[in-house]
N, C-alpha and C positions, 0 to 999 in steps of 0.2 A: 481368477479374476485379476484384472488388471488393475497394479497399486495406482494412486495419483498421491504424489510427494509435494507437500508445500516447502516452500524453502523461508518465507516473510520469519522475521521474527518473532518469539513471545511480548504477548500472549495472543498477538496476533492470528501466529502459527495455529493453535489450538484453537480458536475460534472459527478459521476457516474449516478446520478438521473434523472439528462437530458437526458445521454445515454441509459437509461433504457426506458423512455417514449420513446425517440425517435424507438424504438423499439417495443413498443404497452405496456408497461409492465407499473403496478398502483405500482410508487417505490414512499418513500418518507425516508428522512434521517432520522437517529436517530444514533449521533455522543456520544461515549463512552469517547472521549479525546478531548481536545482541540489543536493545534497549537502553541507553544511561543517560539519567541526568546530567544537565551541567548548570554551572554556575547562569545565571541572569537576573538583569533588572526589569522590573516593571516599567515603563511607561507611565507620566498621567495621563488616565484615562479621560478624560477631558478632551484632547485634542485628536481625537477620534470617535466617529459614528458607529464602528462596530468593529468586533473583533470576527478574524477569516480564521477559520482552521479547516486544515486541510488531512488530518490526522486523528484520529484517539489518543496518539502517543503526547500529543500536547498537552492534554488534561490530564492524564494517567502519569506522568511525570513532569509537569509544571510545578508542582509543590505549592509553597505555601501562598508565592507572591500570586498566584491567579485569583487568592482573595480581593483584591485592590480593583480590577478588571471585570468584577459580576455583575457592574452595571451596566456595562456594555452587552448589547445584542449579540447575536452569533450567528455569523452565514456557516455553514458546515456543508462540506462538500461531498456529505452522505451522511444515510441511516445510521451507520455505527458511532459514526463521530460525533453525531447529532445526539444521540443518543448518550454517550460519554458525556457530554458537557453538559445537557441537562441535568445528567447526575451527581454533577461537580458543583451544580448549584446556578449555573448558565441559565439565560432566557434565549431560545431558537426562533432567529428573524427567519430562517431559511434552512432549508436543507437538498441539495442536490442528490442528483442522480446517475449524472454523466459529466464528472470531472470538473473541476478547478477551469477551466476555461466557461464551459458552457454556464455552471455557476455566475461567475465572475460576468460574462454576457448578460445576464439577464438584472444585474442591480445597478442601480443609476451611477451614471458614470462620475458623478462629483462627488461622491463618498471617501472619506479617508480612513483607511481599514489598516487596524492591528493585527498580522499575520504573525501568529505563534507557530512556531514549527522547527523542523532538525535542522542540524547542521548543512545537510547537503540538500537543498532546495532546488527545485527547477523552477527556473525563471517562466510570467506569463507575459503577454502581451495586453496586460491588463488595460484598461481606460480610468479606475483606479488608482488612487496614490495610494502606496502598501507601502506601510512600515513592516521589514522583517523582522520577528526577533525570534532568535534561537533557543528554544527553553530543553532540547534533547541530543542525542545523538547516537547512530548507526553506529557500533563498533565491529569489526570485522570476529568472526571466531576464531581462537588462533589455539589451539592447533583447528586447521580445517576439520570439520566434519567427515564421516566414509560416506562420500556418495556411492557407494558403488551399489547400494541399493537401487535406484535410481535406475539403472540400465533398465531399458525394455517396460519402462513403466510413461506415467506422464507424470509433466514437473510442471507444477504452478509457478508462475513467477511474477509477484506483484511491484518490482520495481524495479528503474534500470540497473540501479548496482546491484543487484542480486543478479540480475542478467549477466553481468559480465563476471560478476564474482563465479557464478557456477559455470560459463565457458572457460574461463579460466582456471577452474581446478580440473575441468574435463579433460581440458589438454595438459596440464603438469603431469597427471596422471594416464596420459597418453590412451584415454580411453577412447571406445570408438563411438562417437556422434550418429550413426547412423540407426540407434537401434532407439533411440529416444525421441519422444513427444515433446515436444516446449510450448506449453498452453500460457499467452502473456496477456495481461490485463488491458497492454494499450500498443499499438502502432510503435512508438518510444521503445519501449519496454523489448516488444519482437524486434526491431533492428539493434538495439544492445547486445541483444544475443548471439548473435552472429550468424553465419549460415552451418549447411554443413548437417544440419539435421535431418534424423525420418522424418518429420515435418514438425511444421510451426505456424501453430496458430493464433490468431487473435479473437479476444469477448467482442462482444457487442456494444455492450457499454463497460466502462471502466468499473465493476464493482464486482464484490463478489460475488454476487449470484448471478450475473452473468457468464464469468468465469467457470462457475459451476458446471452451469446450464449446457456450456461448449462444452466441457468434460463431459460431462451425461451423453450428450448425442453421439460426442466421438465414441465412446466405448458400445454404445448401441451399434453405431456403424459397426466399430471394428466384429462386436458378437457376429452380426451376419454375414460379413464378409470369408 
């Protein structure tokens, strides 16, 4: 059977792994970043209609100061994150389905929203005023990880630095690109990656069980073929 290698980091990684089995598929993680708090202030919450999270990693490591902030609403820009922060003691105004834009589309455009989130942020084209603030961050693994698992399998990839992170140890190790699957979460995501691959493709919508769902068919395809 054909593995499918997540690369997202913990606890990430193992959450999608679970879903993956749960669905018959032989997934095991292999995380390119770690998780780590950092230093941040609170905001008064006051001069803000709701706080945006666009992660779980927000609440799972936001620490103590997210106390100050639970009176604020929460747009969340999925299940899982939605999910995190009501557990953190959050009230959910919203929860999407299809990304931080379409999100961000559908709530009145004169809202001024607390976006908690990592260090390396991708900028929207919001119609919202969005205060960022950085309460995490992506560290790289160092020493890299043995991809060499990875050959001839399929590799989830849920964000663009992990896209370039894993082309780039593919070529320092001057492996061969041709024999791998790159399954990516979003448009972004597949062009990070580079070309050069057995193919590359994209979810449907931005989440994980989207992402799944394309694994699942490709590996039906590939059985009959």
């Amino acid at each position: 059977m054909t593995k499918v290698i997540v690369l997202r980091p913990e606890p990430g990684a193992s959450e999608t792994v679970n879903r993956a089995k749960a669905r018959g598929l032989d997934a095991f993680a292999l995380p390119l970043f770690a998780i780590e708090p950092i230093n941040w202030s609170a905001p008064e919450p006051g001069g803000f209609d709701a706080l945006l999270l666009t992660s779980a990693n927000a609440v799972r490591f936001g620490g103590e100061q997210l106390a100050s902030l639970r009176g604020l609403p929460v747009h969340a820009v999925g299940k899982a994150t939605g999910e995190a922060a009501r557990d953190a003691g959050f009230d959910i105004a919203s929860s999407g389905d299809a990304g931080v834009e379409r999100l961000l589309g559908s709530l009145e455009a004169d809202l001024k929203l607390l976006h908690l989130c990592g260090e390396n942020r991708t900028e929207t084209g919001a119609r919202q005023e969005i205060a960022a603030v950085p309460v995490y961050r992506s560290k790289v693994i160092e020493p890299a990880p043995d991809i060499s698992a990875a050959h001839g399998q399929f590799v989830i990839v849920h964000s663009q630095r992990a896209a370039r992170r894993f082309a780039e140890l593919v070529s320092q190790r001057e492996a061969n690109r041709f024999d791998l699957t790159v399954v990516a979460i979003s448009d972004a995501t597949a062009q990070a990656a580079g070309t050069g691959w057995k193919r590359i493709e994209t979810a449907d919508h931005p989440t994980d069980d989207a992402l799944l769902a394309l694994v699942e068919r490709l590996c039906d395809k590939g059985a009959q073929e």
